[in-house]
N, C-alpha and C positions, 0 to 999 in steps of 0.2 A: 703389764702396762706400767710405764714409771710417766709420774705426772711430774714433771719438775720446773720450776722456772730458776735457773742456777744465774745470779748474778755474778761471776767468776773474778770478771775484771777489777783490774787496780782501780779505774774511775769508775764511779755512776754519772752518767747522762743521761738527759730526756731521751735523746734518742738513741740509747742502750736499752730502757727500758721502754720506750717504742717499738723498739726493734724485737726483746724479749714476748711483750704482750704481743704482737703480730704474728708472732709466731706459735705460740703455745694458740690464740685463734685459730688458725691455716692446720695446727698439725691435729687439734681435735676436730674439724669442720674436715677432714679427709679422712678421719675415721681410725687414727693413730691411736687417738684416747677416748674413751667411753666419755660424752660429755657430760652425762648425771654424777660420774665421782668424778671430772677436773674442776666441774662448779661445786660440790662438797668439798675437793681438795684448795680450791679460791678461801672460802667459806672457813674453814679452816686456818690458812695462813692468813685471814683478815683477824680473827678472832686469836689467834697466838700471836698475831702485831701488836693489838690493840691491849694486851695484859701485861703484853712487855714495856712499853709504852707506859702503861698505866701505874706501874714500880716503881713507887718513890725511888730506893737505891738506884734503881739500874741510871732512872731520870738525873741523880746525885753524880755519877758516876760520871754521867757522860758531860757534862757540865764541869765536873773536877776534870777532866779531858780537855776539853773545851778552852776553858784554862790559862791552862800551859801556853796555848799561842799568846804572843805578846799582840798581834794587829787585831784591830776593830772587825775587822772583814777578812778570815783566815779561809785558804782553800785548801782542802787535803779531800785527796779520792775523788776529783770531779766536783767533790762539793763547796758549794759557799757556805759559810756558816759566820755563826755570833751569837752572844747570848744578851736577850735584849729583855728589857723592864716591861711588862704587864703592868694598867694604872687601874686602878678599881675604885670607884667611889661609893658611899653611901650619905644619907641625906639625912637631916633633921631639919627640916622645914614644913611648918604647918600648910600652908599652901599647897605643897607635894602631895602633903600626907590626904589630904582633904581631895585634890583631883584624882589620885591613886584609887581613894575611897568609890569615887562619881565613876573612875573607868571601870572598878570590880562591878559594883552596880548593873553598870550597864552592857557588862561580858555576861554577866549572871544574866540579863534578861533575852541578849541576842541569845545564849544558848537554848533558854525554855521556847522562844520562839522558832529556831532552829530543830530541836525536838518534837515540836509539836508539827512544822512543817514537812518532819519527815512520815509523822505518823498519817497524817491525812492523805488519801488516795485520789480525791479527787476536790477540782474546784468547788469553796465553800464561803458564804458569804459571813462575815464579822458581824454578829447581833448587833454590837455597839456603836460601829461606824458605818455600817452597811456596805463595807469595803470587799468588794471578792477575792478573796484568798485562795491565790494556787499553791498548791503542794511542790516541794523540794524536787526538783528533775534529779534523777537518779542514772549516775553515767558508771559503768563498773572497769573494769580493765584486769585483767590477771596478772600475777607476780607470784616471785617463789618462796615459800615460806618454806623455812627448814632449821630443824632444833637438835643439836649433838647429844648425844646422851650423854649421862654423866659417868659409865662406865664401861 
């Protein structure tokens, strides 16, 4: 079995890799590919995207690339591209500091009541306020959890 999604072409378009993801779909859904290792093999090229990606150098590099085009808005291989300014602020304001303070607060108490909502099974009435308190409705759904070994 070869799992591959080969992007070949000179351009990347959406609809090259529409067209790619459609098909690696259709050709494991007809039984071409084992579908437990094409989603280990997804799973896989997510997580070597994402380390490369996460490389300062490589990040350095491709920016030093980038570069070289003199226009604001360069297309090469299908793609648009540009390298554009991230703005980040941080705050020194009592006022901030003070609301910031009120919202942990009151995250802190929504969680202990959330906690405590999950533990209770069944309708229960609040000593203090007389108030009837139902328990947290509990809806599950399945998903795939899956961990690479390290060697």
């Amino acid at each position: 079995m070869n799992n591959q999604i080969v992007l070949s072409e000179d351009r990347f378009t959406k609809a090259l890799i529409t067209k790619e993801a459609s098909n690696f779909i259709e050709t494991t859904l007809n039984g071409e590919h084992d579908p437990l290792k094409a989603y280990f093999y997804l799973k896989a090229l997510e997580e070597t995207i994402k380390q490369i990606k996460a490389n300062k150098d490589f990040d350095f590099s491709v920016k030093q690339e980038i570069n070289k085009y003199s226009d604001a808005d360069s297309t090469t291989y299908g793609v648009k591209f540009q390298t554009v300014t991230r703005r980040s602020f941080s705050y020194d304001n009592q006022e901030l500091k003070e609301l910031e303070a009120k919202k942990a607060g009151i995250d802190a108490k929504m969680k202990a009541i959330q906690k405590y909502l999950q533990v209770i099974k069944e309708p229960t009435i609040n000593s203090d306020t007389g108030e009837l308190v139902q328990p947290a409705i509990v809806t599950t759904s399945e998903y795939i959890k899956s961990t690479f070994e390290k060697e």
